[in-house]
C-alpha positions in Angstrom: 48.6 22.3 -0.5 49.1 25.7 0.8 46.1 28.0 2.8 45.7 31.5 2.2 44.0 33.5 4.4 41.6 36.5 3.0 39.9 39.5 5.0 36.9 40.5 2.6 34.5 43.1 3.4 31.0 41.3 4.1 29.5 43.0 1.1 31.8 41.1 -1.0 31.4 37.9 0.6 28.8 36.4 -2.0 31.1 37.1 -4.8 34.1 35.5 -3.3 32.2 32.3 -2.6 31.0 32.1 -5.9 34.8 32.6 -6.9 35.8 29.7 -4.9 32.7 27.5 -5.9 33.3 28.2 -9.4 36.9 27.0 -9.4 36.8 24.0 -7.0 38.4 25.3 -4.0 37.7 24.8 -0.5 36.4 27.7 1.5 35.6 28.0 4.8 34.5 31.6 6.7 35.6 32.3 10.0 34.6 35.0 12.0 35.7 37.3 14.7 33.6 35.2 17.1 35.1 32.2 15.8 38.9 33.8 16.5 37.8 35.0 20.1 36.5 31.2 20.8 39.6 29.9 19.5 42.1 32.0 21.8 39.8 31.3 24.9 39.7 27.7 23.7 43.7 27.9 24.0 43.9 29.6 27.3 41.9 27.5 28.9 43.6 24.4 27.3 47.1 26.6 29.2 45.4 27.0 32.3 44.6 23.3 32.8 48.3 22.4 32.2 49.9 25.5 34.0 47.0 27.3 35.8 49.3 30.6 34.6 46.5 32.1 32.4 46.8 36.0 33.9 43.3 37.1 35.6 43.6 40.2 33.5 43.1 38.4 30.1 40.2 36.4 31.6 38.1 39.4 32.6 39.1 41.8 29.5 37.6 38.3 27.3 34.7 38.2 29.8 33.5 42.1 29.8 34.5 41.9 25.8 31.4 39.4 25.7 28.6 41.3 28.1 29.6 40.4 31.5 29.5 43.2 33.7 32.4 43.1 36.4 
């Protein structure tokens, strides 16, 4: 089994569900919050083996989601 990865404008999302419903395949949506959780996920699985995770990237992540620095 193989995955294939599809960026879909939102308007089309309905259709493309109903695509995948309609011929059995799995689907799953993942978002851009879901990607950003993901990579923080990972660099705070780094920084607990290495404690090397630059500063920098944790503050960009942090002002990217509201926090005022």
């Amino acid at each position: 089994m193989k995955t294939l990865l599809v960026n879909i404008p939102e308007k089309k999302e309905v259709l493309f569900m109903s695509l995948m419903k309609k011929y059995h395949f799995k689907s799953k949506v993942v978002t851009e919050e879901d990607l950003e959780d993901k990579e923080l996920a990972k660099w705070i699985k780094k920084g607990m083996k290495s404690e090397d995770v630059p500063i920098e990237k944790v503050f960009r992540l942090l002002e990217k989601h509201g926090a005022k620095g």
